[in-house]
N, C-alpha and C positions, 0 to 999 in steps of 0.2 A: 605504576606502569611506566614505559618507557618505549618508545620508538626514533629510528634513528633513518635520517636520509643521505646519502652519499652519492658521490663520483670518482669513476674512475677515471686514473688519467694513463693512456699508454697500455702495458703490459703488467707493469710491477706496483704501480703508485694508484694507491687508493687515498680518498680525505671522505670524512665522514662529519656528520652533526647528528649528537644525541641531544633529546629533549625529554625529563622526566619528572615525574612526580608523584611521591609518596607520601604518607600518614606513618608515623607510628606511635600507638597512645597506650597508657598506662591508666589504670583506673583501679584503685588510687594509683597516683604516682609512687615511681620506686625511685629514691635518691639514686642518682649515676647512671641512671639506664639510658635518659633523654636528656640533651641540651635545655631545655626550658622545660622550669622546675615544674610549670601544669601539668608534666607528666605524658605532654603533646607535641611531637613534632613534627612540623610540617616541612617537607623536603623537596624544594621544585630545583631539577636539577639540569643543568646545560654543560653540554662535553664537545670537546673534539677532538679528532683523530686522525692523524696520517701514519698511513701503511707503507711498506715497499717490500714485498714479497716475491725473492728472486731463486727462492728455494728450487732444486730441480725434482724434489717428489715430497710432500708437506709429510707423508708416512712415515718416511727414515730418510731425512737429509743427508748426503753425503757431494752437495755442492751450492754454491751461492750464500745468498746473502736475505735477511729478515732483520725487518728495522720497523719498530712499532715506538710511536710517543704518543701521548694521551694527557690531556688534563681536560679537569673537570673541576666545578664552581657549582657547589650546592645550599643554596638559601640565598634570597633577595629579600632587600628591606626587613629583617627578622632583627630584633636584640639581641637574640642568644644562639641562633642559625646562620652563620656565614664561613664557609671555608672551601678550601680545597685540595684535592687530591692530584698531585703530577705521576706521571708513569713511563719509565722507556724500557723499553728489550730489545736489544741488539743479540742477534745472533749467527755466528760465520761458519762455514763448510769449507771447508780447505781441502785437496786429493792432493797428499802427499806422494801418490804414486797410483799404479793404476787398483791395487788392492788396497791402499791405507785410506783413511781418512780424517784428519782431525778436528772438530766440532766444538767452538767454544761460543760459552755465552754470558751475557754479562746484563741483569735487569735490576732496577731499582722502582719501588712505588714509596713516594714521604708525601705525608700531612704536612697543610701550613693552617694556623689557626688552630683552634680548639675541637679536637674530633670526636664522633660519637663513639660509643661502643660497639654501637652494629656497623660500624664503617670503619672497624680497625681492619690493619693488615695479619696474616697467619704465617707462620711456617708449619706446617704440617699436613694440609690437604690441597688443595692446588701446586704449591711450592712444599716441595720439598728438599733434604740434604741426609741421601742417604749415607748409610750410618747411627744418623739421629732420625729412620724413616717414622717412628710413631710418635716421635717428638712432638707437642703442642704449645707454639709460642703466638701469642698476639702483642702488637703493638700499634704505635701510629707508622714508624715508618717500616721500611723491609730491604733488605741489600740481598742479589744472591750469584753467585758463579761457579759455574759450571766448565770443566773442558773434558772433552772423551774423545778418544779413539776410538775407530771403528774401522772392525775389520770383517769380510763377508769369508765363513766360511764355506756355504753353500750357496753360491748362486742365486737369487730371486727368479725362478721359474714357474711356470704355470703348469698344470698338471693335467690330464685326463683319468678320470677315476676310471673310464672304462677300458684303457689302457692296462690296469694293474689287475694282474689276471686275482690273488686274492680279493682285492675290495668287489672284482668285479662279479666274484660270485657271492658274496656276502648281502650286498646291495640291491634292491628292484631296481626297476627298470628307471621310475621317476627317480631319485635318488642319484642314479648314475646321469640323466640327466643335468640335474642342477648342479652335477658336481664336472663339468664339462672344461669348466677353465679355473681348477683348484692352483692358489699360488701356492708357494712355500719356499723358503730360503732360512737360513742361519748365519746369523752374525755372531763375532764377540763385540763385545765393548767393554773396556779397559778406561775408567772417568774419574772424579777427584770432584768433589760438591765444597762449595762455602754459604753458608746463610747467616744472617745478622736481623733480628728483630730489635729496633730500640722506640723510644717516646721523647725524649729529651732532645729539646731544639738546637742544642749545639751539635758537633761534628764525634760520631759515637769514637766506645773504643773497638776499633775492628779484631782486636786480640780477641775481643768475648766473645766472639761469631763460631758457630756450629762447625764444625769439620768432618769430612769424610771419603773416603776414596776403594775404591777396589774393581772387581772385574762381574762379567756375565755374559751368558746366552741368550741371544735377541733370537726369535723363532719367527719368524714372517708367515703368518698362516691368513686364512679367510675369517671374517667379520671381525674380528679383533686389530685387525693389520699386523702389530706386535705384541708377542708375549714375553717378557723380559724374565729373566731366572737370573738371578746378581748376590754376589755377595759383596758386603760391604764392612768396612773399618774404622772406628772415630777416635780420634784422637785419645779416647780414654783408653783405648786398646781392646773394647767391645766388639764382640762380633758378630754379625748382623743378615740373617734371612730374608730377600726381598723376591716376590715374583708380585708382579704389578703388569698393567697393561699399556699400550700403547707407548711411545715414543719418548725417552725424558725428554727433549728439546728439540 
């Protein structure tokens, strides 16, 4: 388990302290699975965090500024337990005009020391590079960048279901109710993805990194915030079906 206390400072800056610790045992031991060969690892872990979130809507950015670093040191006094994990995500909202937007981001998380296998990094579920969307890479370290354009085509408004003479007769009463301040809006976005998984301590080859780029329909609706519908293209000339939720970046 793990719990973590922080301050904020101002409006945009946050600092945090994580404190944690964990088990993971093997019985018998599986060669590879754990740092120390008992097949036992014991994992007390200390982090910290400075935030700067200057985003103007965290849903579908389309101004300021997101600056996240992180490092974290897990194992003390261990023989076979000591390392660490650094992490930064920088990410920019630029309004090239009162309808465009352009949206770029740039994060990296690398191991230093010998890292476990339940503490590698992935491309494929948290991080992604569509084109390569059901790809699945682990390693120690991770590089990834991103840039998109966005453009609204419909407006982000709020709706009245009881407004709409179809839903309105479709609907009870409660229904029409909860449905009193429905959003919806439509965007495209137009983006270009890079990811690189490597392990080796020296300086990777960035040629071997994942590629892909192409265009979609961002749907701004209720509980979901965004529905994305995207096609995408990887450098092998592959082409690629995506609808996924929420916000790439």
């Amino acid at each position: 388990g793990s719990f973590t206390i922080g301050k904020r400072f101002g409006h945009f800056n946050y600092l945090s302290l994580l404190f944690g610790y964990s088990q993971l045992r093997f019985d018998p031991a599986v060669a590879g699975q754990t740092l120390n060969p008992s097949g036992r690892d014991v994992l007390p872990t200390l982090g910290l965090t400075y935030l700067y979130d200057a985003r103007d809507l965290y849903e579908y950015p389309l101004a300021g500024t997101y600056f996240r670093l992180s490092t974290r040191r897990v194992g003390f006094g261990s023989e076979f337990i000591h390392y660490w994990r650094h992490s930064l995500d920088v990410r920019h909202y630029e309004k090239l005009s009162r309808h465009f937007t352009i949206a770029i981001r740039a994060m990296s998380d690398v191991g230093q020391d010998v890292i476990p296998v339940h503490d590698l990094v992935y491309l494929g579920y948290q991080h992604r590079v569509r084109g390569h969307f059901f790809d699945r890479i682990s390693g120690r370290n991770l590089a990834l960048g991103s840039v998109e354009l966005r453009v609204p085509l419909v407006p982000l408004r709020y709706l009245r279901a009881a407004d709409m003479p179809i839903v309105k007769d479709m609907l009870p009463e409660y229904l029409l109710e909860m449905g009193r301040n429905t959003k919806f809006g439509v965007s495209l976005g137009v983006f270009a993805d890079y990811g690189l998984v490597w392990s080796e301590p020296e300086i990777p080859d960035f040629k071997q990194g994942l590629h892909g780029y192409g265009a979609g329909v961002h749907f701004h609706v209720p509980l979901v915030n965004v529905l994305r519908f995207e096609i995408a293209r990887n450098k092998a000339g592959e082409m690629q079906g995506i609808i996924d939720m929420g916000v790439s970046f």
